[in-house]
MARBA-135944 format. One record per residue (C-alpha): residue in three letters; x, y, z. Coordinates in pm, whole numbers, plus 50000, padded with zeros to 5 digits. Layout:
! residues N
ALAXYZ;...
This chain:
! residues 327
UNK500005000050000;UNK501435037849906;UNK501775064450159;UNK499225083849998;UNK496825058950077;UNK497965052450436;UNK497655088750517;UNK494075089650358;UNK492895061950614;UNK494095083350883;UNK493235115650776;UNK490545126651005;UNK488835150550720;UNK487815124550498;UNK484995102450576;UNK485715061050665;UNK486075041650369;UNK486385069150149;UNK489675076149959;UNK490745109749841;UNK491365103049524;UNK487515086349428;UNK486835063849176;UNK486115073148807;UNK482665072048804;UNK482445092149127;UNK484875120048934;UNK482715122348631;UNK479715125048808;UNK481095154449039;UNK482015173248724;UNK478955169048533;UNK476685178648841;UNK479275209648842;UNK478955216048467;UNK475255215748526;UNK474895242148822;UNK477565263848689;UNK475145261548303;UNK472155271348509;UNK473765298848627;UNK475355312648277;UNK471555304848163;UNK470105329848444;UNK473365353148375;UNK471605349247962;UNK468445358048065;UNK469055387148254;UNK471595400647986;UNK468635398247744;UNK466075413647915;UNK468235443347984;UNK469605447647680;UNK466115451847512;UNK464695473547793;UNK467095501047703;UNK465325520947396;UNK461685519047581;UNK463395533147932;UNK465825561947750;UNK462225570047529;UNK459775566647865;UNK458975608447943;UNK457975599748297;UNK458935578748587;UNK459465541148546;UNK458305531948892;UNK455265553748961;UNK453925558248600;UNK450305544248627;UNK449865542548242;UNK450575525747981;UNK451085542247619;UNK454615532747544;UNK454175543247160;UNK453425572547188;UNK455125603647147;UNK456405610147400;UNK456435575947549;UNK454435573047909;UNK454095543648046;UNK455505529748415;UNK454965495148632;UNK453375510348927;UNK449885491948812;UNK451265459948722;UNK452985459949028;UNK450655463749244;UNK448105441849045;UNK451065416749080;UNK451575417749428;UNK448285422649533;UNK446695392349375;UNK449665366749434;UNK449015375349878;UNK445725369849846;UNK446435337549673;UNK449085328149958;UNK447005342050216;UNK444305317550170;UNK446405286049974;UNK448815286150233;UNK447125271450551;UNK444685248650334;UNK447755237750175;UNK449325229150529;UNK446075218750630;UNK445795191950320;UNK449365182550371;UNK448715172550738;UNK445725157050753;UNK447255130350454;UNK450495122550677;UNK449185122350976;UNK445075115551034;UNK443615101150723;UNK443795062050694;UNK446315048750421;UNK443995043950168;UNK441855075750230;UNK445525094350209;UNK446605076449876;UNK444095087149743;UNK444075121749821;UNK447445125249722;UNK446945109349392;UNK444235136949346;UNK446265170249466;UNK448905155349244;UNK446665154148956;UNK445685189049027;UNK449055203848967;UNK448945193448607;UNK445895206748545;UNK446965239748231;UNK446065269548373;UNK444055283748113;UNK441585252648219;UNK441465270948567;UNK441235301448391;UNK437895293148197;UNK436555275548491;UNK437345307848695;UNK435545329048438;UNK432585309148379;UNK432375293848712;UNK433715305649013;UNK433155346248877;UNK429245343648900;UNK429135325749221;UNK431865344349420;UNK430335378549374;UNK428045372149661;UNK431175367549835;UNK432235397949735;UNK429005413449852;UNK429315395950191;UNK432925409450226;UNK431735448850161;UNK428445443350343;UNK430365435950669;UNK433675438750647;UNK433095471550449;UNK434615494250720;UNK438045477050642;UNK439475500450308;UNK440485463250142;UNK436895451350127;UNK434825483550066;UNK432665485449749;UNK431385519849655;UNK430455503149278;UNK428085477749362;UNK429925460049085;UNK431335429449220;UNK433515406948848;UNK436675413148729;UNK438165418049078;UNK441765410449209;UNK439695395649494;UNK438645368449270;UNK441245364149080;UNK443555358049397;UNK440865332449438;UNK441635313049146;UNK445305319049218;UNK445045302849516;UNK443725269349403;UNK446505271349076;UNK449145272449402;UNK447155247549608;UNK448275215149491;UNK451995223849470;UNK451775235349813;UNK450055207149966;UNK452555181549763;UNK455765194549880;UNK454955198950219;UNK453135166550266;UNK456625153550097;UNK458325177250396;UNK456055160050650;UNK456755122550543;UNK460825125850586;UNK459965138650999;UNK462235107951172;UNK459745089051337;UNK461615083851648;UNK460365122151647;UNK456675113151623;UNK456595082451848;UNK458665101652108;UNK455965125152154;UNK453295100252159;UNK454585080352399;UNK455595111452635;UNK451695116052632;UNK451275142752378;UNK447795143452192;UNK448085143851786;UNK448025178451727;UNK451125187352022;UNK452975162851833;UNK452375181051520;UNK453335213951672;UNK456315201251875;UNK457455171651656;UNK456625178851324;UNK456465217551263;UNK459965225551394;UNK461925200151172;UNK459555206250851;UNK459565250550880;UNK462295250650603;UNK460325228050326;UNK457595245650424;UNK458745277350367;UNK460355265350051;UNK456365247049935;UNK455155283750000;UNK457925302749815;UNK456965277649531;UNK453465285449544;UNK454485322549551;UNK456385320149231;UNK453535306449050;UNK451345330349178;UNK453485360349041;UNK454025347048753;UNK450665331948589;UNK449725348748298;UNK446375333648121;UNK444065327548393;UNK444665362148551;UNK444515379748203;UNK440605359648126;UNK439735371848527;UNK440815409148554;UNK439415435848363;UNK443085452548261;UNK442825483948407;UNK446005501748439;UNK445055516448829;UNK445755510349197;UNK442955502649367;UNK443065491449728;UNK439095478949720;UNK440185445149578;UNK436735435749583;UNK436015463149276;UNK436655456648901;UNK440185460948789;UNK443885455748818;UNK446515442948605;UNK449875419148626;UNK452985416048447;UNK452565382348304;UNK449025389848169;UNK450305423948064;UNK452635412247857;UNK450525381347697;UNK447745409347589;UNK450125441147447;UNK452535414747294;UNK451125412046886;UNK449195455246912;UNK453015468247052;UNK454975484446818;UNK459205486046889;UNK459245507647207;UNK456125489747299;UNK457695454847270;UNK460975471847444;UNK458785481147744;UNK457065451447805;UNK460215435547818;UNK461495458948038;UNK458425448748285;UNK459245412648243;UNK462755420748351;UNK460955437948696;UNK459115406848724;UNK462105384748680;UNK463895405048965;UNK461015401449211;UNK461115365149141;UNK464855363849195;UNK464805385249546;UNK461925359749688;UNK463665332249630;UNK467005347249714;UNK464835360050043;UNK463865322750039;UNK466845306150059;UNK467905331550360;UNK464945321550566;UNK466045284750494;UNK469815288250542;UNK469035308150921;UNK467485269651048;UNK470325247550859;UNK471635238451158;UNK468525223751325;UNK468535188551244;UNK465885162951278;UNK468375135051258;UNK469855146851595;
């Protein structure tokens, strides 16, 4: 046996039974898993590139301010047009969507791992899976045809007696078309991949976890809070900052729902409201050059919101790292 090798078995850095040198297969794999993360990145690096590059002639033509501008007339002469709608619109409808996916997601997730019998729970599971491949111009349509009609009494509830909060107040009477209802349908687009990743989160809790709690005479739902909750926070928080991403950037069934109004208005039970995504997908084939230039330049404000929340993400995740379930 070399030196090399007798100083490997000793070495206290690498792991027993592992030699520093590796075999072949374990070297090519390392360097194509490499190649792969480092061509994700140059593809991100691409994108970004792209997107600024062709913002350039709308935002040195734009004859008002990017970020406050409330319209949207890019072609003209002098160009006005700003993201301050589509922003909001944006924002607006992808919280509502978390704000009521988010615990019914949990809520799903927890009830299959922990209270419904196997075959109850297979199934179940089998059926939010199948939800997340539903297109979303399918919950779109359904959204339009079905849920619009039958959530404006909803609506009506919500300004009836909730009125005095500025959110739910209708002065119109005119209840469609609302970022209300389209966080609505937002919110069951995010639903299934919310439930599925943290019911996935919820299955890898050690069991020694579980049982430990049961036997120290905890009821089902302590265990849950004390067992379960603390060791599955950072999938959850990743399920939700899936969801989240979804929400923000779903183009088709919010651009059938809203009405495309280029305003911010805080009564999201009233008609209008607009997004990026849906934005884009309806000014796309009517924009002329600085009009394509400018919706480009909004997808590349959309594409840095996406980046911070996951970058905000993978902070929230990283501060828990060291808890480990396995301990």
């Amino acid at each position: 046996m070399s030196n090399t090798a007798t100083e490997n078995e000793h070495d206290p850095l690498i792991p027993h039974g592992h030699k520093q040198t590796g075999r072949v297969g374990d070297r090519v794999f390392r360097g194509f898993a490499s190649g792969a993360g480092i061509f994700v990145l140059v593809i991100m690096g691409a994108i970004g590139a792209f997107l600024v590059w062709k913002s350039i002639p709308s935002l040195q033509a734009d004859s008002t301010n990017f970020f406050t501008t409330t319209e949207w007339f890019p072609d003209d002469n002098p160009a006005v047009f700003g993201i301050a709608a589509l922003l909001f619109g944006t924002v607006i409808s992808a919280a509502i969507a978390m704000v009521l996916a988010l615990p019914v997601g949990i809520g799903i997730a927890l009830f299959i791992a922990f209270y419904a019998p196997r075959p109850v729970a297979s199934t179940l599971a089998f059926i939010t899976d199948l939800l997340a491949a539903v297109p979303s111009i399918i919950f779109g349509l359904w959204g339009l045809a079905v849920l619009m009609p039958n959530m404006q009494g909803t609506a009506q509830w919500l300004n009836d007696y909730l009125g005095w909060i500025p959110i739910f107040s209708n002065s119109l009477g005119i209840y469609s078309k609302s970022l209300f209802i389209a966080g609505v349908v937002l919110a069951i687009m995010v639903l299934p991949t919310v439930s599925a990743v943290t019911r996935e989160v919820f299955i890898q809790v050690p069991s020694a976890h579980i049982e430990g709690a049961l036997a120290l005479g905890a009821t089902r739902w302590e265990m849950v809070r004390m067992a379960v909750f603390p060791f599955a926070r950072p999938g959850m928080i990743s399920a939700a900052m899936l969801g989240l991403g979804r929400a923000l950037g779903e183009t088709i069934a919010v651009a059938l729902i809203l009405s495309a109004a280029f305003t911010i208005n805080w009564h999201i039970t009233e008609p209008g409201g607009n997004s990026f995504a849906a934005n884009i997908a309806l000014k796309w084939n009517e924009a002329g050059p600085i009009g394509l230039s400018a919706l480009i330049a909004s997808g590349l404000v959309l594409f840095l919101i996406t980046l911070a929340v996951n970058m905000l993400a993978r902070w929230i995740v990283s501060r828990r790292k060291d808890f480990s379930g396995a301990n």
